[in-house]
N, C-alpha and C positions, 0 to 999 in steps of 0.2 A: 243762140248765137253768142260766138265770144265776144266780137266785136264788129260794130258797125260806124265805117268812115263814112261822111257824106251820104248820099243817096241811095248808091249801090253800089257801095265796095261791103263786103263781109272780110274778117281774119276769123277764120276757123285752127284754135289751137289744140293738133289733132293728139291726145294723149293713150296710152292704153287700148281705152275703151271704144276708139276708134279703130280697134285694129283685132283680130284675131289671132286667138294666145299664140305667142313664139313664133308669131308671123310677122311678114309685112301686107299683110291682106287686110285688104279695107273691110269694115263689118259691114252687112248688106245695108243697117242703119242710115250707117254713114252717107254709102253712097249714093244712099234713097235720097238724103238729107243733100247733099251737094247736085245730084240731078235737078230737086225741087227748087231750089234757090236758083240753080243756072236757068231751069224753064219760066222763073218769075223775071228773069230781068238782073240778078245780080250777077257783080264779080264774086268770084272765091276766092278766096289764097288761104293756103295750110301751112300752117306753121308744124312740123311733124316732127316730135321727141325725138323720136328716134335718129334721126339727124341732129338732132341739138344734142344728142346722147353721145356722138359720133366725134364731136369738137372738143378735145379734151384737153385745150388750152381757155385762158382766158382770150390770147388775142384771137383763137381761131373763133369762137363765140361771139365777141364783137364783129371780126368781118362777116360770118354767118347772121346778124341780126342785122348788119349793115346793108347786107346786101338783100334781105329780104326787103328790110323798111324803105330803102331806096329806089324799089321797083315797085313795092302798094303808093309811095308818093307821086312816082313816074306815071304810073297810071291815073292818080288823081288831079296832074298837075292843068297846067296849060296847053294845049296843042304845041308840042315845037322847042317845048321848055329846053330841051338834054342838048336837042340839036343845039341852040344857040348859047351852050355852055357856060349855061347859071349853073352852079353846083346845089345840089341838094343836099337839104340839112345832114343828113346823120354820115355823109361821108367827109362831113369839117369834123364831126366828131370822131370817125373813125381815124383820120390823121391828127386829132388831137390825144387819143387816147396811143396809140401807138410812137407817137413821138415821146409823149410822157415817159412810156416802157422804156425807149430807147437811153431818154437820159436818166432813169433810174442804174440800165445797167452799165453806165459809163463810169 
């Protein structure tokens, strides 16, 4: 496992080796490996190169990691949390790091 949040959240960061050459097909490993954890009781999330491969900016990579992290926290939060418009962390950083961009090119 790549990582384990809490109880039962997994980040599966899928590279390569999770996928079959020059493809986007999951190796049968793989999705032996994401069955077995879904039938124990966990969450998944993939994080999948090939999509971070896709983002060929800096800022696009931050809202692509922003938006990953801000939905493994959603789902780890409190019941109700989004509805009642606490902001979650990595999106003060994503309007911080963008703002910064902003006045770098002014």
């Amino acid at each position: 496992l790549d990582m384990v949040i809490g109880d039962r959240m997994i980040v599966e960061i899928d590279g390569p080796s999770h996928f079959y050459k020059d493809t986007n097909s999951r190796t049968a490993s793989s999705l032996m490996k994401n069955m077995l954890l879904t039938a124990m009781g966990f969450h998944v999330r993939h994080l999948n190169y090939q999509e971070w491969a896709q983002c060929g900016t800096p800022e696009k990579r931050t809202l692509y990691c922003s938006t990953f992290w801000r939905d493994v926290l959603a789902s780890q939060g409190p019941a109700g949390q989004e509805e009642a418009g606490q902001p979650l962390p990595l999106v003060d950083i994503l309007e911080l790091v963008t703002s910064l961009r902003a006045d770098g090119d002014a």
